[in-house]
N, C-alpha and C positions, 0 to 999 in steps of 0.2 A: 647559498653557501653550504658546502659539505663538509661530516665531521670526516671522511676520509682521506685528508691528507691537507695539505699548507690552504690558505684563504685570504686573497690580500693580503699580505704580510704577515698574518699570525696562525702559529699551529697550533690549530683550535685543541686535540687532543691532548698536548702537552701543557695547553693552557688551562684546560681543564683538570688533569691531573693535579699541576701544582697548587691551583683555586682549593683543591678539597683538603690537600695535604698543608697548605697554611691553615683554614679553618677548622680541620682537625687536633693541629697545635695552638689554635687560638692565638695566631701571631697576626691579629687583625691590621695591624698598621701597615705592616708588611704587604698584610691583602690587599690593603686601598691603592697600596704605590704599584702594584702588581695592578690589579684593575685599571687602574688609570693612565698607564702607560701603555695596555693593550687597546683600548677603547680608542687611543690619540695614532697609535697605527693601522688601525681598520681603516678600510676606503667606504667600506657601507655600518658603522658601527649599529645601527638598529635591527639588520641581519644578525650582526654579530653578536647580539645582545640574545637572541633567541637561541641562536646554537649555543652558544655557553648556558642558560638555562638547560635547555634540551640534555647536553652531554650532565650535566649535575645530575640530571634527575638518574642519570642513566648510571653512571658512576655511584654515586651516593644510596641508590639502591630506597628510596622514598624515603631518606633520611634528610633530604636538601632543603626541606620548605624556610626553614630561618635561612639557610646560605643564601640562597635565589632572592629569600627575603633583603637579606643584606648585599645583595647582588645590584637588587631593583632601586636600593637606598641613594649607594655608590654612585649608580649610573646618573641619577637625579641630578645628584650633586658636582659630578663630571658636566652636566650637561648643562647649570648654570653658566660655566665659561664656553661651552661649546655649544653656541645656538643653532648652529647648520645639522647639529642630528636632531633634524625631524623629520617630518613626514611631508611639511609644504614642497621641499625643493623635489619631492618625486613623483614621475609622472605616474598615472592613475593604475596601469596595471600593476607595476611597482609597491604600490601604496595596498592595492587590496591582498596582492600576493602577503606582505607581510601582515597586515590586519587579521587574515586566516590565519596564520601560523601563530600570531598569539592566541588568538581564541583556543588554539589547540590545545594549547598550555592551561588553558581555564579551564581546561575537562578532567584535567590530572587532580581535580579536587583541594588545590591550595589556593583557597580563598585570601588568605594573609596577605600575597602580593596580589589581588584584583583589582585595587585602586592603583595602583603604579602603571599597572599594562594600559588599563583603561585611557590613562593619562596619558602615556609614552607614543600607544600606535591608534590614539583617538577611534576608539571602536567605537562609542557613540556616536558616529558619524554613517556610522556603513547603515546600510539600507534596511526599514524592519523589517522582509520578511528574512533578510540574512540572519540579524539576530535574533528572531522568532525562532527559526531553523533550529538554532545553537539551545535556545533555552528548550525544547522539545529532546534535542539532542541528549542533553543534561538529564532530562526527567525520566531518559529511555533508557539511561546508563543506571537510573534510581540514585542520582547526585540531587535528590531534593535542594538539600539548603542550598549548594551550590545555584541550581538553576533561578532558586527563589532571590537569591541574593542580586544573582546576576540582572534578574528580570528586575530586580526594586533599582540597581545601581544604572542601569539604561532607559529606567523610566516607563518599561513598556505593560504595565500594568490594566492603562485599560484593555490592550489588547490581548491577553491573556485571561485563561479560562480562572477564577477564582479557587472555585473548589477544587481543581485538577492542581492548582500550584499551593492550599496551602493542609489540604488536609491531612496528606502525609505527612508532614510536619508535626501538625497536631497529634495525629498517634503519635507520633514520635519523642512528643512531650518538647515542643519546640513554638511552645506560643508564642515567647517572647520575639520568634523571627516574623511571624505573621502578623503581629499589629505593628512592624515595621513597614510588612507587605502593603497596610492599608491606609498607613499615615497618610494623612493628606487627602484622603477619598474617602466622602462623605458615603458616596452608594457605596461604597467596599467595603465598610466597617458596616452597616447595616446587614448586607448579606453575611457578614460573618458572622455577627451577632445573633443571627435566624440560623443561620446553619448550625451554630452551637444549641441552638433553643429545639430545632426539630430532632438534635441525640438525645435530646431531655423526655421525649415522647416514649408511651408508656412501652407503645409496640417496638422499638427500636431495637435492631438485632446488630450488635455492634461484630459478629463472626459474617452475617452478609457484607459488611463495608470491609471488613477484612481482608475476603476473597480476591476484592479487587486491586490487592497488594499484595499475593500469592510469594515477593522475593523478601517481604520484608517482616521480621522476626521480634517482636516487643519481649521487653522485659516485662516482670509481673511489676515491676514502677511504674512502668509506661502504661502498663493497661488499669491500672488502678488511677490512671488519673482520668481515665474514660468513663468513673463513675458518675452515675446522676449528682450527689451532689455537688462533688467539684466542679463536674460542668454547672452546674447553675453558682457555683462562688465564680468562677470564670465571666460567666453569662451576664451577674448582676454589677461586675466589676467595670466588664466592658460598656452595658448600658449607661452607667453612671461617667464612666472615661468619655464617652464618644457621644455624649447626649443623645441616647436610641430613646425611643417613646415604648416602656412598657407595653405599651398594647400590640407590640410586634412579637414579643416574647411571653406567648399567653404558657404555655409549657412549662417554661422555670417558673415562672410568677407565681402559676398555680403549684407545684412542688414546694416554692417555698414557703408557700401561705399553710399546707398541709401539711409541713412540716413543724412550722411555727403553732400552728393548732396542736398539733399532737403534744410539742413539748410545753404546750399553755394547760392541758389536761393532764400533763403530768404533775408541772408544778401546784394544781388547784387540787387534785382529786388523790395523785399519789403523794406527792410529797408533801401535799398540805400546808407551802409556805406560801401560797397567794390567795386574797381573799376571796369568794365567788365575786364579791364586786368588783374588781380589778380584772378579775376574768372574764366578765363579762361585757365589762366596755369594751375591750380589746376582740374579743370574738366575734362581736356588731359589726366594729368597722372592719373587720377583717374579712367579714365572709357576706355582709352586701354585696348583693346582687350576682352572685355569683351560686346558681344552683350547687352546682357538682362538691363545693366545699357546704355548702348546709347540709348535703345528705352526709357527707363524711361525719360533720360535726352531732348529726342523730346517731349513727352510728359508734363513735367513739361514745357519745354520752350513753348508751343499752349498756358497754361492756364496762362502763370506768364509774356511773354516778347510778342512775335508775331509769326503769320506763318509765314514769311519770313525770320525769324531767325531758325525756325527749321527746314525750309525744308532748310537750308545751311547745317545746324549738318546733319542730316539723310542724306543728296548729299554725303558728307564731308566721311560718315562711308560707304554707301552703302547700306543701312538697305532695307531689301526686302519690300515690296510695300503693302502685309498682314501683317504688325506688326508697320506703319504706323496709327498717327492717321487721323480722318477726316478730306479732306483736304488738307493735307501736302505733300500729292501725287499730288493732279494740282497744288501745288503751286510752284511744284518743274520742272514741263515740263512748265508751263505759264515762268519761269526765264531763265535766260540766262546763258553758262558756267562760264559767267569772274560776274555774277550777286550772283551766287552758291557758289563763292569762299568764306572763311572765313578768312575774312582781320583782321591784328592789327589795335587795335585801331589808328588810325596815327592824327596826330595837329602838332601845330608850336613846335621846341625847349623846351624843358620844361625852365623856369625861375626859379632861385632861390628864386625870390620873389614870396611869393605866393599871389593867387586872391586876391582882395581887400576884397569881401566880405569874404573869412576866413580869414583874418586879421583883421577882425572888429567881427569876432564868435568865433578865435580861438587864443590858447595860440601862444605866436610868439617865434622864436629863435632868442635874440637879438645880432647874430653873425654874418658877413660875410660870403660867401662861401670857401674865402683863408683861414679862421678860423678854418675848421674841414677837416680832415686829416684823408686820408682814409691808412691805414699801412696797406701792402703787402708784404713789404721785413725785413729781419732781420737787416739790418741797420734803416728802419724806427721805427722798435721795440724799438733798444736800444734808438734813440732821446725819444719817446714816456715815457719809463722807466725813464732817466735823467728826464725828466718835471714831470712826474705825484709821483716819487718816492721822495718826499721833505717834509722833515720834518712840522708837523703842517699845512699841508695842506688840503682840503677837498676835495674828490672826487665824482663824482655824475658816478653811476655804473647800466650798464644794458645790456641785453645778448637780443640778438633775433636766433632764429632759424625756418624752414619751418615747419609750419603747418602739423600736419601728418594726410590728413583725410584719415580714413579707412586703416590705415597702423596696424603693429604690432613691427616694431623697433622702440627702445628710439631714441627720439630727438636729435638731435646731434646741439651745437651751429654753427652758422652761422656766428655771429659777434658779439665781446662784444665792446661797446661802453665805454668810457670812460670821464668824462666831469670834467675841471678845471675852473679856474677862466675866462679865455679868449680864452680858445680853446676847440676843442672837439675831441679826438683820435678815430677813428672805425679798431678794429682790426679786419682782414679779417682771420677768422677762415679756409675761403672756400681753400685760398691759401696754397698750399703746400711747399710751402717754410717756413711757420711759423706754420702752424697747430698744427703739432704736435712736435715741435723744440725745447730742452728742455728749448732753450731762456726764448721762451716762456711761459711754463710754472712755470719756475723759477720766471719768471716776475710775473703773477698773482699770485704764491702762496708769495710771497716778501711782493706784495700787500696788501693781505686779512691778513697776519699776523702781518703786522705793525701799532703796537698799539699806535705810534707817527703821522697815516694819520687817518682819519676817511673817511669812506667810506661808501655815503647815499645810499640805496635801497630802491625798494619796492617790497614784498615777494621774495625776495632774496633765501629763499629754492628753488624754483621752475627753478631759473636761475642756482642753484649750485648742484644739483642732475642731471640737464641736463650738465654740465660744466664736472663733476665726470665723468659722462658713456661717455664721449671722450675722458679723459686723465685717465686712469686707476691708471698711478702712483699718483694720488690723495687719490685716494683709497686704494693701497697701504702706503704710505705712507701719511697718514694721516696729515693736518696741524691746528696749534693752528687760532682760527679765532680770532682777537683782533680788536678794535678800530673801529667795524659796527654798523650800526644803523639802524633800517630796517624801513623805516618809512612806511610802512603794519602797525605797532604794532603802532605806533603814532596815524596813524591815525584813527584805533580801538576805542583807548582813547581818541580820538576828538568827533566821535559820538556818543563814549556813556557820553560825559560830555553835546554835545550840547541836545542830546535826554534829558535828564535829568533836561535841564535849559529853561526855555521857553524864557529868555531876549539873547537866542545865536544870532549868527550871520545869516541874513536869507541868502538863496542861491537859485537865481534864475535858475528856470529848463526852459532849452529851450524846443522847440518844436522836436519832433523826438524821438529817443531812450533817456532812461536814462542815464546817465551816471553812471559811476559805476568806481571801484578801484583807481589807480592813478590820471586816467581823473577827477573822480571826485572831488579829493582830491585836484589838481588843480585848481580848480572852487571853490573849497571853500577858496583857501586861496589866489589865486592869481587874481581871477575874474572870468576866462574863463577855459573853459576844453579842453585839448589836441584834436586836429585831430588823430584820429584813423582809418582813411581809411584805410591806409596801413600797420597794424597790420597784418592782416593773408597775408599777401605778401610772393611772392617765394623770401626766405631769401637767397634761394644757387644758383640764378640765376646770372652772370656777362656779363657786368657790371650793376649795380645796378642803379636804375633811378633815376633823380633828387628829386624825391619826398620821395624817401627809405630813400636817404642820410638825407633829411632834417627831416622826421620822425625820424629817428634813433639819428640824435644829440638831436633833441628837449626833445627826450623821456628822457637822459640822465642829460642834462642838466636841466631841469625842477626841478628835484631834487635841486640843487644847491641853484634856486631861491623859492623853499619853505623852505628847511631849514633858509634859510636867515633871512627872514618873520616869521617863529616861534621863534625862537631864537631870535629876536628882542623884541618881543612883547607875549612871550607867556601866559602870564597871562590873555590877552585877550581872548586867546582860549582856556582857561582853561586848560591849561598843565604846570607841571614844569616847573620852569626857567631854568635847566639842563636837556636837551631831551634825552640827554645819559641815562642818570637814569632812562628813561624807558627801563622796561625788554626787551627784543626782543624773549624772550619765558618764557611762564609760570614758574615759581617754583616751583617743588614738594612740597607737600605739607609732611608733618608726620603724623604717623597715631593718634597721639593726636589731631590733626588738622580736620582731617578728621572722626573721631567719633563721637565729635558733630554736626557738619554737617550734618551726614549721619540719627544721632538721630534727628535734627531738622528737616528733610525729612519727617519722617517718623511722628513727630506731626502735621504735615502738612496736610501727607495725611489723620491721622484721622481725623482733624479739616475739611477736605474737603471733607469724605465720611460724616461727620455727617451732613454738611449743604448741601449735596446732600437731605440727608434724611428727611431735613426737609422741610414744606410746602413752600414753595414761592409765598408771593403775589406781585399785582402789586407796590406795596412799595419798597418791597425788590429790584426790580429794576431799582426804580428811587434815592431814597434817599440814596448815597453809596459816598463814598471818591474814588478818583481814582485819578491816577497821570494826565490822559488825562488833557490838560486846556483847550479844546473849550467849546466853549459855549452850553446851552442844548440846544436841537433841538429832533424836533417829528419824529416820525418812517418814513412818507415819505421823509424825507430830508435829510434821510441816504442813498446813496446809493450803495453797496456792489457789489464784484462777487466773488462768493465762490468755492476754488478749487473742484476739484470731488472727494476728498475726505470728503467732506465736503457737501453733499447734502443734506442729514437730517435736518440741523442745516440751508441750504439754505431754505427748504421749513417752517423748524417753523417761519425762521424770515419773510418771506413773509407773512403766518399768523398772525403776529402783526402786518403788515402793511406798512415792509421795502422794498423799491425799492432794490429787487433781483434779481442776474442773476446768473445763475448755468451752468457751464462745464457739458457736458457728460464727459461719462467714459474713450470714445476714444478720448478726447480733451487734446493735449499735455497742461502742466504746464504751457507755453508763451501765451497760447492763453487767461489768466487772465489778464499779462500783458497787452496786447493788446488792452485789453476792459476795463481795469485803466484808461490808456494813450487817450482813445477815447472818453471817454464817463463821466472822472472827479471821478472812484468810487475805492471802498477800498477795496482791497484783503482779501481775509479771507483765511487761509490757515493753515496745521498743516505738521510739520514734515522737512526734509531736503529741500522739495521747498521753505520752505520760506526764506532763505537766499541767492538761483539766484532770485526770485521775488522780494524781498526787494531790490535787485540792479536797477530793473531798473524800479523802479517807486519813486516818492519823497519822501522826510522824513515823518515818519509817515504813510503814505498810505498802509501799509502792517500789520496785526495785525494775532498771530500767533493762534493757542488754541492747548488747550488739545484734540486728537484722543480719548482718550480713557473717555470721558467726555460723557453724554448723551447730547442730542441735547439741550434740556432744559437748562442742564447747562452752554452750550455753548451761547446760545442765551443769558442768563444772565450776562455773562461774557463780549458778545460785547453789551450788554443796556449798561452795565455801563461804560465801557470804555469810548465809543463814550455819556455821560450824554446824553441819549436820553430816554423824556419823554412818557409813555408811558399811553392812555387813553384806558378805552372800546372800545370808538367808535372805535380805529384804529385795533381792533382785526376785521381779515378775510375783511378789509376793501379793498385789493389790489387782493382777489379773483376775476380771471377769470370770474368765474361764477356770481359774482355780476354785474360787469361790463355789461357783457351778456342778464342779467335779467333784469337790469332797461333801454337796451334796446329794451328788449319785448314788454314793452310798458304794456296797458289791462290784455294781455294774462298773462304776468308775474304778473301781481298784483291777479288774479284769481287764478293760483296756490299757490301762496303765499299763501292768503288767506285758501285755501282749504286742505294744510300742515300744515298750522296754528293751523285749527279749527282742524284737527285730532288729530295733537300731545298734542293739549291743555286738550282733552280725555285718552291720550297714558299715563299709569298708570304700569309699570315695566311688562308689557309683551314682552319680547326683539326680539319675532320672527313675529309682528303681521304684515298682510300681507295687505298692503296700495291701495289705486288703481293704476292702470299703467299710468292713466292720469296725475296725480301729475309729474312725472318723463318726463320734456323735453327736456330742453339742457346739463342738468349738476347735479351731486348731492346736496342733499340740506341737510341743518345742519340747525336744531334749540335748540334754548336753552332758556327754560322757556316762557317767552313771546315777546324774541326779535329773529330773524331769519334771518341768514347769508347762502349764498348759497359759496358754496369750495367743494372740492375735501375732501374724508373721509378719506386720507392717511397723513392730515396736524393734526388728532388727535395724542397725546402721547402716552395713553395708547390705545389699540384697543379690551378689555377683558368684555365680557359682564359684567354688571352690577346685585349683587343682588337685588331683588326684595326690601329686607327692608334697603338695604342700600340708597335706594335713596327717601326714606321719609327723610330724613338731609342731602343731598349731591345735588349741583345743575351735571346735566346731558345735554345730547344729544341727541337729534335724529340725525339718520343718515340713507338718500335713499342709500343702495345699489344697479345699476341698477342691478346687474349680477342674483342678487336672489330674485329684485323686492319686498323687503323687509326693516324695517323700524327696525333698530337694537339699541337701548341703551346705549351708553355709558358715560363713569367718564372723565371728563377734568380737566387736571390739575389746580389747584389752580392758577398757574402761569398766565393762562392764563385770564379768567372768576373768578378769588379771590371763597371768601366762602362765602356761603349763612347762 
């Protein structure tokens, strides 16, 4: 059927004209009665279904994919009553002639309708190497998803090359279409699981695999997820999805076990909140049998503890004498056998009371040791039950389980604590007399569903999806949760009512780590913030130390005594007088709810590309409303460390004159923390770091921005936050190169001088070639008759400048040394205002 002129009774071109010109005006009823009155005068309507597609696309200009969408809907529902348009009553060459012609329509990249065609002109049917053909076809055009989807929706997966159909994708930041590609194929998910584990490898040259996709152009999103460790979050995610057998993915495993090591020597050695004992069970079973992480683990121990502690590990393992660092070899014949040995920590008795001085730094258990009750046996169950199962009572509820570094099984609990009024129950998960007892399970599920106890948490999900993957019949048999209160979600609405109110309650931050979650929530309401030493502690070790036991009631019990304190007095801390009445999960919302919203979004954005677009002077960001209430303060008295994502927006604020400190690219996200906490200054940060960074730095100290903002307008966004006033003089004032130059002394005042007198001459010729003498320590910038020396990469725009545009534009010079030339430039208003 042709679109040039009449077809069986309908003219296709005017058919199609009117089709766009109704859905144009959205007079869709109209459409249907239109559709479906042409559809019943075709003599071939399955032809005819194509050319009206076809003319759309052609018409509509790749506007049509919802038309054709609602084209394909239409016909469906026409063809209910109309069973003779199919493809049975036609004979075979007929049948394939249109088969091809839909496929064609599958190239144009509108996946939307692929399950309609698929259905209408049963292309599942045609022959594989036909549609081998077509999905190659796909993959030549670089229609990835397209071909991927197609090849998952006709099944032809084993016969398709795996890594050819899904790894484009994957640059492309398109996993979620490849574990589609491999549902249901046990060897497909294995190989892809290995293929993500072999980019994990050290040698991996992720620009060689690139080459082999010469048309196709990654965002810096898409190639930041090609990092080692998201591929191994991906890697260990898949294992666990697809039950791969670790021993396939020796690559992640070992990354993650060496990463888990590094961050276990940090917590023991730098941050000094885990015990050597804690850290040393954990390091056992983490690095048996496995050479390559015990020399790691000598090595970390040289630079982070002593030699005498690593030439004990390397005695300890055996480690040959070449994979030794220096040193660690005489340090190990200078010692003695019984010097060599790696002892337990050994001291007096532990004490139930603890040191004086974390008595005086940390929350206390105001309970006796005869007071918490460690249950092992099913009779201590049921005593436990009788007390804690009492009408109108309050329970304060909390789960620990071991640490999994570098592991791939779920967590399994260890012990859930339980805490009343005067006592505190730890029930030992570890024992098998109760573990898995349906006592006991009856018991907890009793608990979480009696809507007559209340039972305090804190992120309670996280305790009860590890609780689940223990006791299966949970998940099976699902229970109502009633009468919980997670105070995670309280205390959510704590910070954001105190962030909000400047007369809150202040909270003194000790010295050390931040505190963060519970601890902190405890500090704020109770004084002090929990001991946390013994958080990552071997929870399934027995028996359990004095300090585990007292960790684990305290944690439990803590709850108890802040609900108390809120509920007393919550109007103080700005929360309902009924703390139940906070959600403990968001609302869905309706999509009446949700439309303007989504519309107020999106006025947003254009209110925000147009004062992108407009000029900004130095006005614009001093004189501005903002919730911040400090007081205003000059550019140097700010002082910042900007994640590495954020280096751009590091070097303009430097430019105006802010004490900056910038992450390299290889500097993990904690090492901002780090230099917060050291040195008094304010994160700047965009994206999913800022909510581990906002934990452990003080209130306030973390301010987040827009990624996809220019540097410009990000610098505007933190002037005005932090009201910091901003003068001429502080622009380029904290450059290097100034610094450098006035202490040149002569010499620097002579160059000056002689850049001075040139550029004062320098009249929009942008390549004019300066002497080499000018050029000595550092590049130099001037602008009109005042002259700042910096680096020419802290300009905005970098585009030479017309010649008659800078008879009315104040401009720049700029020394490039590379090309020993003196090149032109426009600075933004922002920085230098308008002449």
């Amino acid at each position: 059927m042709s679109l040039e002129g009449q077809s069986k009774g309908v003219d296709l071109p005017a058919l199609q004209e009117h089709l766009c010109g109704l859905w144009s005006r959205k007079e869709q009823e109209e459409l249907r009665q239109v559709l479906a009155s042409s559809l019943s005068k075709m003599q071939e309507p399955l032809a005819g279904l194509l050319d009206v597609l076809e003319g759309c696309l052609t018409v509509q200009k790749g506007k049509s994919t919802i038309l054709n969408q609602f084209i394909l809907t239409e016909f469906m529902r026409w063809r209910t009553n109309n069973p003779q348009a199919s493809l049975n009553g036609l004979r075979e060459e007929g049948r394939l002639r249109l088969q091809q012609k839909a496929l064609g329509l599958l190239t144009d990249s509108h996946p939307r309708y692929m399950d309609p065609l698929l259905e209408i002109y049963q292309l599942s049917s045609l022959k594989r190497p036909v549609l081998l053909e077509h999905v190659d076809f796909l993959h030549d055009c670089c229609c990835f998803k397209e071909a991927l989807i197609f090849g998952v929706k006709v099944e032809l997966q084993k016969d398709l090359d795996m890594e050819k159909m899904c790894v484009p994708l994957i640059l492309l930041d398109k996993l979620s279409l490849v574990e589609l590609y491999v549902r249901d194929h046990p060897d497909l998910q294995q190989r892809l699981v290995k293929l993500l584990d072999s980019w994990c490898e050290p040698n991996f040259n992720i620009q060689t695999l690139l080459s082999r996709y010469p048309n196709m152009v990654l965002s810096k999103h898409q190639r930041d997820q090609i990092q080692p460790k998201l591929l191994i979050k991906h890697v260990f995610r898949l294992m666990e999805k697809f039950c791969i057998d670790p021993g396939l993915c020796s690559n992640s495993v070992y990354k993650r076990k060496l990463y888990s090591l590094r961050f276990l020597m940090y917590k023991t050695f730098g941050e000094k909140s885990m015990s050597e004992e804690n850290w040393r069970d954990h390091v056992q079973a983490m690095i048996e049998g496995n050479t390559e992480l015990q020399v790691q683990l000598v090595q970390l121990l040289v630079k982070h503890c002593s030699l005498k502690t690593a030439a004990q590990w390397a005695a300890h393992y055996n480690l040959p004498r070449n994979r030794l660092p220096l040193g660690v070899w005489d340090k190990i014949q200078s010692l003695s056998p019984k010097q060599l040995e790696i002892h337990a920590v050994s001291g007096p008795p532990e004490s139930w009371t603890p040191l004086q001085s974390d008595q005086q730094k940390y929350y206390q258990l105001p309970l006796p040791r005869e007071n918490v009750y460690f249950v092992e046996t099913l009779d201590e169950v049921e005593q436990c039950r009788e007390t804690v199962l009492k009408p109108g009572g309050v329970v304060g509820m909390d789960m620990e389980w071991r640490a999994g570094f570098g592991t791939v099984s779920s967590q399994h609990v260890a012990l859930i604590q339980l805490a009343v009024q005067d006592r505190v129950f730890l029930l030992d998960l570890c024992a098998h007399a109760i573990s898995h007892h349906s006592s006991t399970v009856n018991f907890i599920r009793a608990l979480l569903s009696d809507k007559n106890i209340l039972k305090l948490g804190y992120g309670m999900s996280g305790d009860l999806r590890s609780l689940v993957s223990m006791w299966p019949e949970l998940r099976e048999e699902p229970m109502k949760m009633e009468g919980v209160l997670d105070l995670l979600h309280v205390h959510q609405k704590l910070q954001r009512c105190w962030s909000g109110n400047k007369r809150c309650r202040s909270v003194e931050v000790s010295e050390g780590p931040a505190e963060k979650g519970l601890s902190l929530l405890v500090q704020q309401v109770l004084g002090k913030p929990l001991n946390k030493t013994e958080q990552l502690s071997n929870w399934e070790r027995r028996p359990l130390r004095t300090s585990q036991l007292r960790y684990a009631a305290t944690d439990a019990y803590c709850l108890l005594d802040v609900y108390l304190v809120l509920s007393r007095d919550s109007k103080a801390f700005g929360l309902p007088e009924d703390l139940r009445s906070i959600p403990s999960v968001q609302q869905a919302k309706s999509r009446e709810e949700k439309k303007p919203k989504e519309k107020n979004k999106q006025s947003k954005r254009r209110e925000a590309r147009q004062k992108v677009n407009e000029p900004h002077s130095l006005d614009d960001c001093i004189k501005v409303n903002s919730k911040y209430e400090g007081p205003t303060i000059t550019p140097p008295e700010l002082r910042v460390v900007c994640d590495n994502m954020l280096q751009d927006l590091g070097r303009f604020l430097r430019c105006l004159g802010v004490d900056v400190k910038m992450l390299e690219d290889s500097d993990d996200h904690k090492v901002a923390a780090e230099l917060a906490r050291a040195e008094g200054r304010v994160i700047l940060t965009a994206g999913q770091p800022y909510q581990t960074l906002r934990s452990q730095v003080g209130e306030g100290r973390c301010l987040t921005l827009d990624c996809s903002e220019k540097a410009r307008d990000q610098a505007v966004h933190v002037l005005r936050h932090f009201h910091v006033h901003l003068t001429p003089a502080d622009i380029f004032s904290r450059c290097q190169g100034k610094k450098e130059r006035e202490k040149e002394g002569e010499r620097g005042d002579e160059n000056r001088e002689t850049f001075h007198r040139h550029a004062k001459t320098f009249r929009g010729k942008p390549s004019q070639i300066f002497p080499t003498a000018i050029y000595t320590l550092c590049e130099c910038v001037c602008v009109y008759d005042s002259c700042f020396w910096g680096q020419s990469d802290i300009l905005t725009d970098k585009l030479s400048a017309p010649e008659q545009s800078l008879k009315h534009r104040r401009y720049v010079c700029v020394w490039e040394s590379a090309s020993e030339k003196v090149n032109v430039r426009i600075i933004e208003s922002v920085l230098v205002g308008e002449t």
